[in-house]
N, C-alpha and C positions, 0 to 999 in steps of 0.2 A: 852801264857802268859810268860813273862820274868822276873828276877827277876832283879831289879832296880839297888841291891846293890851287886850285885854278889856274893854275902856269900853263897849260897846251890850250891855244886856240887854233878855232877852224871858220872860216869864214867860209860861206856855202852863199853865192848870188845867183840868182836864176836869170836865164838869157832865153826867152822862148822853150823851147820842147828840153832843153838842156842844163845842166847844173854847174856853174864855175864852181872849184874850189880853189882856197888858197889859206896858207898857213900850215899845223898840222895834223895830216892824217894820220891818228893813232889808235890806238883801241880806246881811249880817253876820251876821245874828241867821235868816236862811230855814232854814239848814239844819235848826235842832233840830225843824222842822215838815218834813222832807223825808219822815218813813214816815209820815205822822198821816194818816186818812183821815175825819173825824168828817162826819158829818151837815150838822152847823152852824159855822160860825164865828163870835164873838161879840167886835167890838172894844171892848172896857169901857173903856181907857184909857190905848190904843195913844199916845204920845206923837209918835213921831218917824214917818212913813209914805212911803216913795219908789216909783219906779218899778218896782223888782223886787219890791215887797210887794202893790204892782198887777196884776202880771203872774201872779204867783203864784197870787192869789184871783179873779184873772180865771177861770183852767185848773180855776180848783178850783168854780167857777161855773157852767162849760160841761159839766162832769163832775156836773151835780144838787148840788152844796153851796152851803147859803146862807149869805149873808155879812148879816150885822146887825149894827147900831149904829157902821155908818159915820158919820163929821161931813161936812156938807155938801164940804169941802174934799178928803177922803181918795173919796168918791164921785162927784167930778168928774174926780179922776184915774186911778180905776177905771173911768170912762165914757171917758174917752181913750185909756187903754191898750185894752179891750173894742175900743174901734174901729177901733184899729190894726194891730190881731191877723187876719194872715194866715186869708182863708177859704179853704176847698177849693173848686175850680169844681163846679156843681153838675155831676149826674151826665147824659149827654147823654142822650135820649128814645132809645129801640130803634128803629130801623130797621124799616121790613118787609122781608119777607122778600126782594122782588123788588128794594126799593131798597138793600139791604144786597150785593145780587148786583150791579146794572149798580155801585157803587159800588167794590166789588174789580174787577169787570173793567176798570170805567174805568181805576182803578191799576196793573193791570198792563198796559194799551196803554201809558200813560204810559213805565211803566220800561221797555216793549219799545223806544218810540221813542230814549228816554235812552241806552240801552242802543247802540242802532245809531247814531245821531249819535255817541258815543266812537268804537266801532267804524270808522267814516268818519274818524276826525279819528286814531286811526293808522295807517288807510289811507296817508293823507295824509301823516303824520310819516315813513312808511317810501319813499313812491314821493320825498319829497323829499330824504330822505338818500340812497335811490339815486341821484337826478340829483347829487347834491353828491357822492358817488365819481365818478361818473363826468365830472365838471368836475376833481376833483382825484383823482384816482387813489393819491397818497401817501397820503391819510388812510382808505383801504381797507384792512380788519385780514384779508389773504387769509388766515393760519393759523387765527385764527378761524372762518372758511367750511372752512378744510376738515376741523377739529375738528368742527365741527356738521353736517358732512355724514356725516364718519364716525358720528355719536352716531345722527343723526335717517336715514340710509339703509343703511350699511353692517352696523350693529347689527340693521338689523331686515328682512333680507334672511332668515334660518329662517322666523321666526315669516310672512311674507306667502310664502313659497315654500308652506311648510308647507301653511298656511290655502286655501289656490289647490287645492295638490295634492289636499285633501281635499276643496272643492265639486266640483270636476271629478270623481271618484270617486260621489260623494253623485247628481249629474246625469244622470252614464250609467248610475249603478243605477235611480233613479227612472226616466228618461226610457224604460229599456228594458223595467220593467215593465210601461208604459204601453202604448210602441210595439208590442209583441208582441202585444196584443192584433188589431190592425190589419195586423199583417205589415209593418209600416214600421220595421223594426228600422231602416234607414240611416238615417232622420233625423233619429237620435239624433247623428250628429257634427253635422250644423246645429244642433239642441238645444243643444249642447256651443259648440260656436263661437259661435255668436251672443250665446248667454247670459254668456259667460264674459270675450269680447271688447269687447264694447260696454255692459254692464249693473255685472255682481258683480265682475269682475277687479278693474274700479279702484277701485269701490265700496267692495266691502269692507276691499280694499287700505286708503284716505282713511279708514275707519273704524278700522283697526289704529291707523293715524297717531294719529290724533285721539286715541282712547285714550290710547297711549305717547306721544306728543311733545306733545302740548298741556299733560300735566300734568308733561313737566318742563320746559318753557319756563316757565310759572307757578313751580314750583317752584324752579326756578335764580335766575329773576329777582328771586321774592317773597323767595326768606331774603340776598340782593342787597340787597333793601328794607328788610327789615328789621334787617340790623347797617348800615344808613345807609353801605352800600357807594354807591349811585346818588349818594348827596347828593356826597358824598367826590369822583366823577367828576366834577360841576359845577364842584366847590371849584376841580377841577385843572386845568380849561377844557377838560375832554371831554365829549362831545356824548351823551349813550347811547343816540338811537336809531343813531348810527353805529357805538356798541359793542356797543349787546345785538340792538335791533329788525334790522336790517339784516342784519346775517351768519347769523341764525337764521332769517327769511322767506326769503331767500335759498337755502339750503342746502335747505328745505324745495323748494323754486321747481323745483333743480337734480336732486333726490331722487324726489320723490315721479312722476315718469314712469317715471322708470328704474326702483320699485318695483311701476309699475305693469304695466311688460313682463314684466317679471317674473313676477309675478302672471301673465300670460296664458298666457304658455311653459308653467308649472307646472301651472296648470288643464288646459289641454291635452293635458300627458304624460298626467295622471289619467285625464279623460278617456278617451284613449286606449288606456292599459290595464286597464279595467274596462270600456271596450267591447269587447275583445280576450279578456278571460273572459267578460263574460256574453254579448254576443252573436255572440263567432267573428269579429269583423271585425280584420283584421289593422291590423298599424299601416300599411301600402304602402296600404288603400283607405282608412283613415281619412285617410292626408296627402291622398290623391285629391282623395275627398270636400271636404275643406275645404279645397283650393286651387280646385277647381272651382265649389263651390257658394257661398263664403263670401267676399264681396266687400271691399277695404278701407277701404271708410266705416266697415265696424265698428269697425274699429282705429282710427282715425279719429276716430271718436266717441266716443268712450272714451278714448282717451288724451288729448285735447283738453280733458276736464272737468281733465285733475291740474294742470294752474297753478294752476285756480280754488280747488279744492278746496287744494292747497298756502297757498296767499295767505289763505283764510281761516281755514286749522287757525292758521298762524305768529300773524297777528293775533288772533286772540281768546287764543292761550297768551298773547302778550306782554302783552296788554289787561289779562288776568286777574294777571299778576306783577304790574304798576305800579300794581295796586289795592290789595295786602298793607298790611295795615294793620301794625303792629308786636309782633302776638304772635302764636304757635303756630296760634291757631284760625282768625284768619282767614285765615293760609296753605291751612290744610286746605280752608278753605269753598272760597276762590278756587280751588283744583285741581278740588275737585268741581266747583264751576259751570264750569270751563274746559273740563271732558271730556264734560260734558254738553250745551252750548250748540254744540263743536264737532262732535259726531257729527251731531246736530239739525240744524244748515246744513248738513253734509255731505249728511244725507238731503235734503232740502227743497231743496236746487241741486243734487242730483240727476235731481229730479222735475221741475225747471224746464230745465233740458236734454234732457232726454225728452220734456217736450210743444213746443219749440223744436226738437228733432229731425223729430219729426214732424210738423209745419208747415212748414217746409219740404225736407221730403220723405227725409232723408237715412236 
């Protein structure tokens, strides 16, 4: 800072390791001291002394430079500024080692619960825009639904055919190395059926989902959030879990069974013709077999998981859009957390209708 009218002088002499000043110290006159690093400072006859001449010699105090031949008055206002000058909190003590651990875990129960309370609370947002279509029917976006059913089932009818055809293949090769051993080659089609029908069909199927549709439900919605498209729909007095959340859980809702049969059919062919080279069983005893042996609880129980497994991939995609914060990276973060939280419940209410199956009795 300079001073315009050049009225404040400061005369700055060096004495060895030290700096006389003399004239005045102001915020006008700081600059010509802004590269000086000396030892000491010496006010010999500083006339004029303010708040920023305080401040200064304060920093240059805290940094080992002494300051001599202040006047009682110029020293009372260096004890004032001194005292007003921002400290750093000191630094906190370490942790041990075990209380540094229950400390992170605490934290992260915490964000688990935070985490599923939101979760619950678009539950919530989505089952009551459902009942609001279905009290008003007009403000239902059907083209929407059936856009996202193309995107989130029809699109991904290769890749889960595909996927199917190949465990079913992978099942009867394992299953018949096995079996051979035993001479139980036939119960490689229960192998196959059982496993593929009530277990991996839909399983894995919810997992392709999760993958593909969770991160572009985040992704459609988050760069939505981010060019402040959502706000935009507010402005206009549209609703958006009726525009975004609703037709995309839905179409999931509608989709992911139909994916799931899918899945079974295609395991099955496999199956079937890898039983039919490695162990000779044609396809007339394998249908046998598995209309004979293979009961329709399986199916049953397996197909029955895809609403849940649907309702919760839609929800946390959507969950994970409406959290985009406004630049690039946190779109990326939210996809990744999307795809990962969602295969993670996929598994995890998998394993809770497996032991729910088997309690009672199915």
């Amino acid at each position: 800072m300079n001073d315009p009218a050049g009225e404040h002088k400061l005369t700055a002499r060096p004495d060895g390791d030290s700096l006389r000043l003399s004239g005045e110290l102001t915020v006008w006159t700081l600059p010509q001291l802004a590269q000086t690093a000396p030892q000491a400072i010496r006010l010999d006859n500083v006339t004029r002394f303010d708040t920023a001449a305080a401040w200064y010699l304060a920093d240059r105090a805290a940094q080992g430079t002494r300051i001599e031949g202040l006047t009682p008055q110029q020293q009372a206002l260096l004890d004032t500024v001194t005292k007003a000058l921002p400290k750093p909190d000191p630094a906190a003590a370490p942790c041990p080692g075990w209380r540094a651990l229950l400390e992170r875990t605490g934290q992260r129960v915490v964000e688990m619960l935070a985490f599923q309370r939101e979760l619950a609370e678009y539950l919530g947002r989505f089952l009551a825009a459902a009942g609001r279509a279905i009290r008003h029917p007009r403000e239902f976006r059907l083209t929407s639904l059936v856009h996202h059913c193309q995107e989130t089932g029809l699109r991904a009818v290769p890749i889960v055919a595909l996927m199917s055809f190949l465990i079913g293949v992978v099942l009867a090769f394992q299953g018949a190395a096995q079996l051979q051993q035993f001479g139980a080659e036939v119960f490689v089609v229960d192998l196959i059926a059982i496993s593929i029908l009530r277990e991996l069909g839909i399983l894995l199927t919810a997992i392709i989902v999760a993958g593909r549709t969770a991160s572009a439900l985040t992704a459609s919605i988050g760069s939505m959030k981010m060019r402040e498209e959502i706000d935009a729909m507010r402005t206009l007095g549209m609703d958006p879990d009726m525009v975004l959340i609703l037709p995309r859980v839905l179409a999931l809702l509608i989709t992911l069974p139909i994916l799931g049969l899918i899945a079974n059919v295609s395991g099955l062919i496999g199956g079937a013709i890898m039983s039919w080279i490695e162990l000779g069983i044609s396809p007339s005893m394998f249908r046998y077999r598995l209309v004979a042996e293979t009961g329709v609880e399986h199916v049953i129980a397996g197909i029955s998981k895809a609403p849940v497994f649907a309702i919760v991939i839609g929800i946390i995609g959507c969950h994970a859009g409406m959290k985009v914060g406004k630049d690039a990276e946190s779109l990326g973060a939210q996809t990744s957390r999307a795809v990962v939280n969602a295969i993670f419940a996929v598994i995890v209410i998998d394993a809770l209708f497996s032991i729910f199956f088997a309690e009672i009795g199915i």
